[in-house]
C-alpha positions in Angstrom: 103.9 86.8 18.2 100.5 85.6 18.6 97.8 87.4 17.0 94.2 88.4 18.3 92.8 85.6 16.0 95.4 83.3 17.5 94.5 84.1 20.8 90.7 83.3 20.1 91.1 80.2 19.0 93.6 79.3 22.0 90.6 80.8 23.9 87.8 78.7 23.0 90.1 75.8 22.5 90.7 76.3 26.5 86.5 76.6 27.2 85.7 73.5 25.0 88.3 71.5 26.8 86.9 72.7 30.4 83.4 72.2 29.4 84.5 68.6 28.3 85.8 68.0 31.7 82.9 69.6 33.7 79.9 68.3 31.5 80.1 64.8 33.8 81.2 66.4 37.2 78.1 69.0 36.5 76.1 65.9 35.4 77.3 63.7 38.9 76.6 66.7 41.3 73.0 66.2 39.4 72.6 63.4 40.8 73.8 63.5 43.9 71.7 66.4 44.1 69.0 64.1 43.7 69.8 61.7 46.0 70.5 64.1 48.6 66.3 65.7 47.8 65.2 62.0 47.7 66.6 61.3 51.1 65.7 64.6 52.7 62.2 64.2 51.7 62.2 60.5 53.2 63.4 62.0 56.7 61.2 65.1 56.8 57.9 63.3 55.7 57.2 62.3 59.4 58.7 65.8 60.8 55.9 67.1 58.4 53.5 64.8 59.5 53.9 65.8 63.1 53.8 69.4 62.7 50.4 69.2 60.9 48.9 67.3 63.8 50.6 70.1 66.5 48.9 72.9 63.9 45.4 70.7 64.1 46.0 70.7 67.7 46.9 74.1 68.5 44.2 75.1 66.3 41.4 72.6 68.0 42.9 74.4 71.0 42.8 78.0 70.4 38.9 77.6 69.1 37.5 75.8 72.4 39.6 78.8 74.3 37.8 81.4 71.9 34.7 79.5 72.4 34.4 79.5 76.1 35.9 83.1 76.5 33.6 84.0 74.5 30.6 82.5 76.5 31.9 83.7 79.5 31.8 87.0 78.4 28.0 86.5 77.7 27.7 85.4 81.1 29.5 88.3 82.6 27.8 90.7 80.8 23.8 89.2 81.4 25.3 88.7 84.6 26.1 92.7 85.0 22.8 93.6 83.6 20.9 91.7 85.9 23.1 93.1 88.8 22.7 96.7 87.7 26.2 97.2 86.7 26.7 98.3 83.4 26.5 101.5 82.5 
């Protein structure tokens, strides 16, 4: 009959002999980990690119729109005034 002592050792026995095994696995899915980043990165970078240009864009865009709504409401209002409009 085994003891608890025995069954301990047989125990960490069985982890150091799975860590052995894993250590280069754990070590390889490193570095395919890596690889898999490094190429990622490399395809994105112009994605990237593009989308800052479209967020330049959009946000050249949405200040002219501000811009001119915003003068046209000048207009409107002067516009009212001289017409006797507002209230």
């Amino acid at each position: 009959m085994l003891t608890k002592i025995d069954l301990n050792q047989i125990r960490n026995l069985v982890h150091e002999e799975i860590n052995t095994e894993l250590n280069p696995i754990k070590k390889e899915l490193s570095q395919i980990g890596q690889v898999i980043d490094e190429k990622l990165d490399k395809k994105l970078k112009p994605i990237k690119k593009d989308l800052q240009y479209l967020k330049k864009t959009a946000n050249l865009i949405i200040k002219n729109y501000d811009e001119e709504d915003i003068k046209l409401a000048r207009r409107v209002r002067k516009i009212e005034e001289h017409i006797g409009l507002t209230a």
